[in-house]
Each structure stands twice: as structure tokens, then as C-alpha cells.
C-alpha positions in Angstrom: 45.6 40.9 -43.7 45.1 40.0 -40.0 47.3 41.3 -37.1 48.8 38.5 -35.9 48.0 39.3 -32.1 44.2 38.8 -33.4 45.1 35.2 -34.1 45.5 34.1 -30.6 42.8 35.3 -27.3 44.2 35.5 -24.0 43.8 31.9 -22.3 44.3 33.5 -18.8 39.8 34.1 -18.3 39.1 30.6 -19.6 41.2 29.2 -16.8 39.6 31.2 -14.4 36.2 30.3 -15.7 37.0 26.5 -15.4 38.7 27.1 -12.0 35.6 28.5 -10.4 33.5 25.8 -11.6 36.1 23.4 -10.1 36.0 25.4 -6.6 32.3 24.9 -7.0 32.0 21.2 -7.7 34.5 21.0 -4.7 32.1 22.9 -2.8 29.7 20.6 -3.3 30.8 17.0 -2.8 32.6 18.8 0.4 28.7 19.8 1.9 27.2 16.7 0.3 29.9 14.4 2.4 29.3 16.2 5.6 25.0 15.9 5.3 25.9 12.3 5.1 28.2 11.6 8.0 25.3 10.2 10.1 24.1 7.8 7.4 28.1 6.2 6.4 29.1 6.4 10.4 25.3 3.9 10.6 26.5 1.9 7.4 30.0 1.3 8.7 28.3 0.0 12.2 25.8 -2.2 10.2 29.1 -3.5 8.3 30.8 -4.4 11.8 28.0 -6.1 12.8 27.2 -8.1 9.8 30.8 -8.9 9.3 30.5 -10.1 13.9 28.4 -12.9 12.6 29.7 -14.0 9.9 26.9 -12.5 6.9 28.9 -9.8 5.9 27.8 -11.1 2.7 23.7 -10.6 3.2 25.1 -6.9 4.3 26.7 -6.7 1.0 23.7 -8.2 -1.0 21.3 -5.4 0.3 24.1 -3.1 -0.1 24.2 -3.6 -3.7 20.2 -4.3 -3.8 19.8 -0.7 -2.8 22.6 0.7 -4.7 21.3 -0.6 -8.5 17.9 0.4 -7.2 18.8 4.3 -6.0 21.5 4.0 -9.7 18.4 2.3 -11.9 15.9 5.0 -10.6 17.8 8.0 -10.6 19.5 7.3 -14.2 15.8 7.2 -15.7 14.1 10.2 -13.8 17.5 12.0 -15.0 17.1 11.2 -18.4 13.6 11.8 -18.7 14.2 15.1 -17.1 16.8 16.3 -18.9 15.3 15.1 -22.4 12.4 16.9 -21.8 14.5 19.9 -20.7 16.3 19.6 -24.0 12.9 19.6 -25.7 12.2 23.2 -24.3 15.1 24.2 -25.5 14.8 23.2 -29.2 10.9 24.5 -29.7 11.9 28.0 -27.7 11.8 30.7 -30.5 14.9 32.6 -30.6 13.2 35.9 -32.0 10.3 35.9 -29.1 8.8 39.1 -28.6 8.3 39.9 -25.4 5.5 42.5 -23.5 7.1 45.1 -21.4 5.9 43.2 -17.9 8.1 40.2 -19.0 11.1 41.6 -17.3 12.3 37.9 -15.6 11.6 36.4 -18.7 14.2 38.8 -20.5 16.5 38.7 -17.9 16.2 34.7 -17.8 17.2 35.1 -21.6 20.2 37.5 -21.3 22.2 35.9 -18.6 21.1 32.6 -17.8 19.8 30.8 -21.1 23.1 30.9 -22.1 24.5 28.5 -19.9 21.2 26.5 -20.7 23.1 23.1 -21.0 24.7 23.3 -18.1 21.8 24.4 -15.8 19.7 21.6 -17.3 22.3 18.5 -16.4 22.6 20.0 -13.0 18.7 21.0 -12.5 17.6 17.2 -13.6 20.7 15.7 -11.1 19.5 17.3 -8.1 16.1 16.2 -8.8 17.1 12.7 -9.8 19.1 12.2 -6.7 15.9 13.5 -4.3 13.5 11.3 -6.7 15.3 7.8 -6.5 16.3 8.5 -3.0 12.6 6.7 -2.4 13.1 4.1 -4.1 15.9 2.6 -1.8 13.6 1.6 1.0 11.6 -0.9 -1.6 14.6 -3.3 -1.6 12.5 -5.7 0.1 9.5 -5.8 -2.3 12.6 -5.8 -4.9 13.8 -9.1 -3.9 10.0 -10.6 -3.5 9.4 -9.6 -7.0 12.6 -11.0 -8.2 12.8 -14.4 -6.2 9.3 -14.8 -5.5 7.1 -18.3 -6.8 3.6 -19.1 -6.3 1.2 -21.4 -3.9 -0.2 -23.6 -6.3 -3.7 -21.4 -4.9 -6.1 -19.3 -6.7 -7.9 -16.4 -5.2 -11.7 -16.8 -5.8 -12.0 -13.1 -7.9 -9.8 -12.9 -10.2 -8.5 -16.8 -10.4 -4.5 -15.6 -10.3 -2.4 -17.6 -7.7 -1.3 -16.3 -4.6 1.7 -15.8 -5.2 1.0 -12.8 -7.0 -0.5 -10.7 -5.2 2.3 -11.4 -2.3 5.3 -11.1 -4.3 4.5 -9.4 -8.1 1.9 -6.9 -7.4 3.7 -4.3 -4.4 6.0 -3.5 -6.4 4.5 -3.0 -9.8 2.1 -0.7 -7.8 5.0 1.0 -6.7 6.7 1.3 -10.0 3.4 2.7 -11.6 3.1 5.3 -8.9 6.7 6.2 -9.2 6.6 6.4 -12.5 3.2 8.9 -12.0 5.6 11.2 -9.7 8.0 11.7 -12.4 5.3 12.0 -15.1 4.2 15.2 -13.0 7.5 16.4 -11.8 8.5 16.7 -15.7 5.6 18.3 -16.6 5.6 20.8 -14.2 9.5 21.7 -14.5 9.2 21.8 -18.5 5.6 24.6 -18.2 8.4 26.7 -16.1 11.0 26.7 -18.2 8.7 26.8 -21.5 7.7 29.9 -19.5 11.2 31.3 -19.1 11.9 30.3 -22.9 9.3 32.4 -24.3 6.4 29.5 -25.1 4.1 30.5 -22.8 3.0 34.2 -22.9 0.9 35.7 -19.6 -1.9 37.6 -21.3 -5.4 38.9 -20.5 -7.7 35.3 -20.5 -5.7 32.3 -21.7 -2.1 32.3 -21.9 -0.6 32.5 -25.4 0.9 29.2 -25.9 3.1 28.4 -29.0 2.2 24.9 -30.8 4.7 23.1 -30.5 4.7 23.9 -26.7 1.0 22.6 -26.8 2.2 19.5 -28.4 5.2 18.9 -25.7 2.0 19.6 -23.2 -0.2 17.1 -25.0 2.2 13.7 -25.1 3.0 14.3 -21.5 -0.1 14.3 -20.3 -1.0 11.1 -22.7 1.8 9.4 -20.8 0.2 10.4 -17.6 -3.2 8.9 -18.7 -1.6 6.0 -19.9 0.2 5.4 -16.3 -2.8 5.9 -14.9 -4.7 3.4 -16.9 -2.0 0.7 -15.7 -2.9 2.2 -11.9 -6.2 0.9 -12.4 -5.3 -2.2 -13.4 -3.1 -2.9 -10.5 -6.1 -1.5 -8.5 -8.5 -4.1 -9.4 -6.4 -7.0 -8.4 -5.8 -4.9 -5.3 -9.1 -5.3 -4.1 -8.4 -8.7 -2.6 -6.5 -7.3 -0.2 -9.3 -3.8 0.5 -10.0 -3.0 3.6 -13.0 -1.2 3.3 -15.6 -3.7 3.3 -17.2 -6.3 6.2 -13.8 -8.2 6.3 -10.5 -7.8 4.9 -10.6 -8.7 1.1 -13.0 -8.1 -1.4 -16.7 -7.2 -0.4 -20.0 -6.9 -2.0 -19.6 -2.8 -2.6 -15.7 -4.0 -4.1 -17.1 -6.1 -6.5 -20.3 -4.5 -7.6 -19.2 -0.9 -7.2 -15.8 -0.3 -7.4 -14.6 -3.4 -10.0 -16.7 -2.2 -12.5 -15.8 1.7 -11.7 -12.2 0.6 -12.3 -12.7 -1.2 -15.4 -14.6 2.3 -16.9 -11.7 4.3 -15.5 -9.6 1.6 -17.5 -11.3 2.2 -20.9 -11.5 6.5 -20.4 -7.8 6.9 -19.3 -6.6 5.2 -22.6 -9.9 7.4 -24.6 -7.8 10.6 -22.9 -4.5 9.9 -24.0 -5.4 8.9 -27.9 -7.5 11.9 -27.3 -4.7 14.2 -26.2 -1.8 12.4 -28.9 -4.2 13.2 -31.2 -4.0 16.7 -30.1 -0.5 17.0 -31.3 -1.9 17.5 -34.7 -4.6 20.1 -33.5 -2.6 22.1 -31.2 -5.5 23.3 -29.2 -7.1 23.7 -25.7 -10.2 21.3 -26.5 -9.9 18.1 -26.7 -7.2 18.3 -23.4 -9.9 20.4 -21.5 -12.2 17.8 -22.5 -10.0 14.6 -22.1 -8.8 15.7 -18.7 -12.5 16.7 -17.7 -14.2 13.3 -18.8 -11.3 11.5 -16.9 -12.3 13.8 -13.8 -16.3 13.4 -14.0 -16.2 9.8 -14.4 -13.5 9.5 -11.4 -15.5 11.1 -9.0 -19.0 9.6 -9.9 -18.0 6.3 -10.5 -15.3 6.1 -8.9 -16.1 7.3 -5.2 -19.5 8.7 -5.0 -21.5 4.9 -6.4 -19.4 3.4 -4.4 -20.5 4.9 -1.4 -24.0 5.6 -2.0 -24.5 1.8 -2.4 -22.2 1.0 0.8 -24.7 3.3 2.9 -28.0 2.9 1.0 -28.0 -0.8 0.2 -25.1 -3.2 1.9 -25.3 -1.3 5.5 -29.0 -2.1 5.8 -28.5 -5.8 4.8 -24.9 -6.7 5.5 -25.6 -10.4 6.8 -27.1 -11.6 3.3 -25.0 -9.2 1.2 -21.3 -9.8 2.5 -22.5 -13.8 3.5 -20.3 -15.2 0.2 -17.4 -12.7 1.1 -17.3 -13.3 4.5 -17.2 -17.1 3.9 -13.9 -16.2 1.4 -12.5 -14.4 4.4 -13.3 -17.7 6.7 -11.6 -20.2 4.1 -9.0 -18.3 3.2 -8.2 -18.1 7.2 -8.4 -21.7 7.7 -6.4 -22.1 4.5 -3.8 -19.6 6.1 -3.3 -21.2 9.5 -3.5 -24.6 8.2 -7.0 -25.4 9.9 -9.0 -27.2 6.9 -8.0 -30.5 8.9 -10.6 -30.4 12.0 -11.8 -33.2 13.7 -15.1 -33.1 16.1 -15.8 -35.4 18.7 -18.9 -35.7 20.8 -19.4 -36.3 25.0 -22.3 -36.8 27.1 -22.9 -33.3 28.7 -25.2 -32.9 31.7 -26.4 -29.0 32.9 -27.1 -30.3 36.7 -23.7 -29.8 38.1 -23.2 -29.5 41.6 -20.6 -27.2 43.7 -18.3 -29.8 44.9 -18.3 -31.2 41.5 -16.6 -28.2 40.3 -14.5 -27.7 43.4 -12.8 -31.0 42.9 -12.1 -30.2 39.1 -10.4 -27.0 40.7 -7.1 -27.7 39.2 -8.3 -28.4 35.8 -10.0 -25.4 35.7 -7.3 -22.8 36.8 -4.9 -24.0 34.3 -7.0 -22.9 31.3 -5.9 -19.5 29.7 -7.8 -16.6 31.7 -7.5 -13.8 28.9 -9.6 -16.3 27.0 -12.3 -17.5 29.3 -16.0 -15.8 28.8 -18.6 -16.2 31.0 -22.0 -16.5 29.7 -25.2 -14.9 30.9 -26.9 -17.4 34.1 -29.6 -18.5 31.6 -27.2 -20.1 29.5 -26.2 -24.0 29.2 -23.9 -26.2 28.9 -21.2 -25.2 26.1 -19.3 -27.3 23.5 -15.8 -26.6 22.5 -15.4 -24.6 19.2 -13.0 -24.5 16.7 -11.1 -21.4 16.4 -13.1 -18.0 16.4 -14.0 -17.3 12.6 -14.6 -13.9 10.9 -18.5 -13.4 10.7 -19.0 -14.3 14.1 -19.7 -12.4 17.4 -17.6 -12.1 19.9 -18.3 -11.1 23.3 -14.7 -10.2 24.0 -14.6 -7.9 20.9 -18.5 -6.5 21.1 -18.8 -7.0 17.5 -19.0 -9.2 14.6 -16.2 -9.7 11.5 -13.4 -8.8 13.5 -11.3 -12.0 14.2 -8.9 -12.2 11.9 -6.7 -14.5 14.5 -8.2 -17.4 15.7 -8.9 -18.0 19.9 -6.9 -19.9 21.5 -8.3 -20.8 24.3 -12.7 -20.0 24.7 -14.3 -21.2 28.2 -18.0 -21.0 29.1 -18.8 -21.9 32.3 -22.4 -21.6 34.1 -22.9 -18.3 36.3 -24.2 -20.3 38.9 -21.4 -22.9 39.0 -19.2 -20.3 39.5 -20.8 -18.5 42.1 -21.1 -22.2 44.3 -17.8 -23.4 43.9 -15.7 -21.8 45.9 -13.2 -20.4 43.0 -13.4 -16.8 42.6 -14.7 -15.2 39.5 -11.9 -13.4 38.3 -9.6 -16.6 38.6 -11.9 -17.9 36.4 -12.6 -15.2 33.7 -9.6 -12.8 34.4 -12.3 -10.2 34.3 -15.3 -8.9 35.5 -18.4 -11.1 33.3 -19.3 -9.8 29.6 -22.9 -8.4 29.8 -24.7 -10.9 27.1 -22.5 -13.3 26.7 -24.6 -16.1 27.2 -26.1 -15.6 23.9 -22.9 -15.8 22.0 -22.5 -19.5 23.7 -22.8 -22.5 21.9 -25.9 -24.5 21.8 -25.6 -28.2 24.8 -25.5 -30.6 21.7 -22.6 -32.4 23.9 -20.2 -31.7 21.1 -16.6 -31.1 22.1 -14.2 -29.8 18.8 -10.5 -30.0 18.6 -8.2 -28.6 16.1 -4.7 -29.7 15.5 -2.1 -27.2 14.0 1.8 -27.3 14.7 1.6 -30.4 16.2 -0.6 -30.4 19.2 -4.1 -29.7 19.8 -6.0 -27.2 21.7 -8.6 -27.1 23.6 -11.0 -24.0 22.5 -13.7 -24.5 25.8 -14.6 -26.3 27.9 -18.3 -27.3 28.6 -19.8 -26.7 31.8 -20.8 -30.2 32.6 -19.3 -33.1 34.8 -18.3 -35.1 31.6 -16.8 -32.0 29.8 -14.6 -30.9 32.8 -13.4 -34.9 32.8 -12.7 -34.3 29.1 -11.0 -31.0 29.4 -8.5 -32.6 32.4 -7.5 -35.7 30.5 -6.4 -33.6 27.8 
């Protein structure tokens, strides 16, 4: 029969067990609070402000936009944490024999395992607080995704609209690559504790690894193959916007080097993750050794060393016939852009014998043209026409080299060396600088033409020809 004073423990140590963790928590909100003064005393100001104009309300929209995004985020990279941290816990073997050297191990096991749980929630909070802390500043490419149409235009690669490239595609590339962090993050905190649980024994040559701990290993790094076969589709249709070519967008070595590379790294990511989820069943080293190093070979080769071998050995060396269909995407898709597929030309008798006091007389036409755009040509050259607005693919003398304009002019003056010199206006009111060496060969040929260009309502004038009857023109405009 039981002494009754064995029936009931002492209550008094609980209390004081819960009361510390109290203190604690306390603790914590209490540091937390005080690392975030700065940020609430700047939202409180941005409320004021908001609220003094009357859109306290777009305040509050982006207030909640950044809130669900920062709860959203953090609730998934704290559940994927933790479940994995769970997962270490289950497969650990309680009856682990451990080598003398494994002292942290067995002190890990004797007072900290046992407060496992506990350590886990916390461990994949912290971390889920620091990894959706990131995802606040995408509230913009958030509401682009979410409200975001099309414009009823089609790129000329891959035939999707507009529209999706602009609104969809940011953040999908964003939520892949997040999603890659966390992939990582998890894999790298479950090998630790897998570690400190006894799965994964230091030894002379490869580590002793239990097999379930080699499965746990294996799906996680299929998910991170199959994230990163989503990467390189998002990566394809980001190529219309690469930078690496002749002109912005998609160039010759994009399309015949890296398209194709991305579409192999498509097909071998998804071959390494059946590969490695088939590995649950063998439980080896292997196939992961060889999945991950086929993945790696094929990255590097195809992926960045082709590329660049045909950028330098073939495109480089004939870049004016090679990049000629890209370039003229780039042009269109500029006109397109700035509304300038609506240009009208009109032609005037030009004449190259102009005289001094022909010039001086049209003295006030002359100064009122913009001076950061006027370019004087070389003396040999002619009479100009007036252009339509500077297009990628062409030289210009302001810039020294070709492909660069990805604004159009506004204003482009040519203007005779000699006319200058005889009439009586100074150079640099004329150019606002000192004369480009070689310009005249970037000038347009005397056909007498003069082109104007209307966009926003009202036209303008992109130069002015050096002749009696395109001065008249330029001043009655």
C-alpha cells in the first residue's frame, strides 16, 4: 500500500519552472520592442502623413499588403522548418552508440534533447521571422502580380503578351528563389541537428550515416532540384529582358546559346530529383553524388562556358550580321514603347552653297535649338536632313558608339564647319561644346529630306539641315 504523501509531488518547482520561462518570454518582446523603436516611431510619421492628405487608406492598404506578405512567408518557412525539425527527431535512434570523441553530441543528448520540442518551435521562429522579413519589400511586385492585365502585344520569342513579363514574371522569380533559400536553410539546420541526434557519425573517410537520415537527405535535395528546374523556366522567358547581348533583350548568343542551355538544365534538374527520390529506396551515396554531379557538369559547360565561347569566338567578330534581327526587335519594340510607329517624312529643296549673312540673318532660329543636342559634322560633310529619333543600332557621335540609345534624341543639328566659322555666331553657342572628331560621317546623306515625328501632341524637330531652305523650314516650325 502507498504512503499517502507519495500521491501528491510538491507543485512549488513547476511554478518556478513556468515562471522563468515567463520572465524569459518577457525578456524578449521587452528587447524585441526596443530594436524596433526606429521602425514604429517611421510608421507612425508615414501614418500622419498619409492621414495629412487624406489617403490614410493607401497607407493602410500597403500596411496590410506587407503585413499578410511578412505573416504568409514566415508561417510557411516556420512550418517547413519545424516539420523537418520534427522529422530528425522521429528517425534519431534512442540507443545510439557513441565513440569516445563525441563528447557535444552526448552532452547535446543529456541536457538539451530533452527540451527538443521546445528548442525546435523557438529555433524555426527566429529563423522564420529573419527569412520573411525579405519578403516585405516585394509588396510592389505583389500588387503587379495581383492587379496586373496585359497589352494585347506579343514579344517576338516566346509569343506571350507583355503583360507578363511586366507584372507575372518578378515575382514568380522571386517566389522560386525564396523558396530555393528555404530549401537550403532547412537542409542545412536538419544535417546539424541529425548530427546532434546521433544520425550522422564523424568517422575515418565518409561519415556514417543512418538510412533513414539518407532518405530525409535525399527528398530535400529532390525538392531543391525541382525548384531549380522551375528557376530555369522563369530564366528562359527572362531573356527578353538580358542584358548581356548587343542591346537590351534577347540576342543571338541568348537564343542560340543560352535558350537551349536552359532547356537541357530543364530536362537534368527533374533527371536529378527522380534520381535522388528514387534514392529513398537505395539509401546510398551514388546516385546523389552522381545526380548532383551531372546537374553540376552540365551547368557549367552548357550553361556558362558555350555561351561564352560563342559570344567571343563567333558573334564578337561579326556582330553587324549576327545581332541585325535582334537589334531590329530592340528598334521596334522602342518605337512601339514611345508611341513612334506613326512618323511622317516630308521633303525640301536643300542647297550646300550657303553664304555667311545667310546664316547670320537666320541667327535667331538657330540659337533657339537645344545646344546639348547639336553635333557638328566634320568640314567635308553636306547638307543634313532631319531624322527621326536616334534608334538602337546606330552610331552616335555624342555616345562614341553604336547600340546604346535606348532614349530617343530630342533635338539632332548638323550644321556645316564652314558656315559656322563665317557667320558670326560662335561655335559653342551653336554646339554647346567643343566639335565631335568624325562626326561628319555619322551625318545624314543631302537627299533634301526633312522627318518629323509627333508624340504627346506636338512635333519635334530632330535637325536641322544646313541649307537656306532647311533653316526657313526649321524657323517656321
Amino acid at each position: 500500500m502507498r504512503i499517502p504523501s507519495d500521491l501528491t509531488a510538491d507543485p512549488a518547482p513547476r511554478r518556478r519552472h513556468r515562471a522563468r520561462w515567463w520572465l524569459i518570454g518577457f525578456v524578449v518582446v521587452i528587447v524585441i520592442l526596443l530594436i524596433s523603436l526606429r521602425s514604429l516611431a517611421g510608421l507612425y510619421t508615414d501614418s500622419l502623413w498619409f492621414s495629412s492628405v487624406d489617403l490614410h487608406n493607401v497607407f493602410s492598404t500597403l500596411l496590410a499588403i506587407k503585413l499578410g506578405l511578412f505573416g504568409v512567408f514566415g508561417a510557411i518557412f516556420f512550418a517547413v522548418l519545424w516539420v523537418n525539425l520534427v522529422v530528425c527527431d522521429r528517425i534519431a535512434g534512442h540507443d545510439v552508440v557513441l565513440a569516445q570523441e563525441d563528447e557535444l553530441v552526448r552532452r547535446y543528448q543529456q541536457f538539451v534533447r530533452p527540451y527538443a520540442g521546445r528548442i525546435y518551435v523557438g529555433l524555426a521562429f527566429v529563423l522564420a521571422l529573419i527569412g520573411a522579413s525579405g519578403t516585405v519589400g516585394q509588396w510592389n511586385n505583389w500588387i503587379l502580380f495581383r492587379h496586373g492585365g496585359s497589352f494585347g502585344v506579343t514579344d517576338p520569342q516566346f509569343h506571350k503578351d507583355i503583360g507578363f513579363y511586366v507584372f507575372k514574371l518578378p515575382f514568380l522569380i522571386f517566389i522560386v528563389d525564396w523558396t530555393l533559400a528555404i530549401l537550403i536553410v532547412t537542409l542545412a539546420v536538419s544535417v546539424v541537428f541529425h548530427y546532434f541526434n546521433g544520425g550522422i557519425q564523424p568517422q575515418r573517410g565518409l561519415p556514417r550515416v543512418r538510412p533513414p537520415v539518407k532518405a530525409h537527405i535525399s527528398v530535400l535535395l529532390a525538392l531543391i532540384a525541382l525548384d531549380k528546374a522551375a528557376g530555369y523556366v522563369l530564366q528562359r522567358w527572362s531573356l527578353v529582358n538580358s542584358q548581356d547581348g548587343y542591346v537590351n533583350g534577347a540576342g543571338y548568343t541568348d537564343v542560340h546559346a543560352r535558350l537551349p542551355a536552359e532547356t537541357l538544365l530543364i530536362y537534368v534538374s527533374i533527371f536529378a530529383a527522380v534520381i535522388l527520390l528514387f534514392n529513398i529506396r537505395r539509401q546510398g551515396w551514388t546516385l546523389p553524388v552522381l545526380a548532383i554531379g551531372i546537374w553540376a557538369f552540365v551547368a557549367l559547360v552548357v550553361g556558362i562556358i558555350y555561351p561564352a565561347l560563342l559570344q567571343a569566338l563567333k558573334v564578337t567578330p561579326a556582330q553587324s550580321s549576327l545581332e541585325a534581327p535582334y537589334i531590329n526587335r530592340n528598334i521596334t519594340a522602342t518605337r512601339d514603347a514611345y508611341s513612334l510607329n506613326n512618323v511622317k517624312v516630308h521633303s525640301f529643296p536643300a542647297a550646300s552653297n550657303i553664304s555667311a549673312s545667310q546664316t547670320s540673318r537666320r541667327r535667331s532660329s538657330l540659337t533657339t535649338v537645344r545646344r546639348s543636342a547639336i553635333i557638328m559634322p566634320a568640314p567635308r560633310a553636306m547638307a543634313g536632313a532631319i531624322w527621326t529619333p536616334a534608334e538602337p543600332g546606330t552610331t552616335s557621335p555624342a555616345r562614341g558608339r553604336s547600340g546604346s540609345h535606348m532614349w530617343p534624341m530630342v533635338t539632332r543639328t548638323s550644321i556645316p564647319m564652314a558656315t559656322a566659322r563665317g557667320s558670326g555666331i560662335p561655335a559653342r553657342d551653336i554646339c554647346g561644346h567643343r566639335r565631335i572628331r568624325g562626326a561628319g560621317r555619322h551625318i545624314a546623306a543631302a537627299d533634301g529630306r526633312i522627318t518629323t515625328a509627333s508624340a504627346g501632341g506636338g512635333r519635334r524637330v530632330q535637325a536641322a539641315a544646313a541649307s537656306a531652305g532647311a533653316l526657313a523650314a526649321a524657323e517656321s516650325w
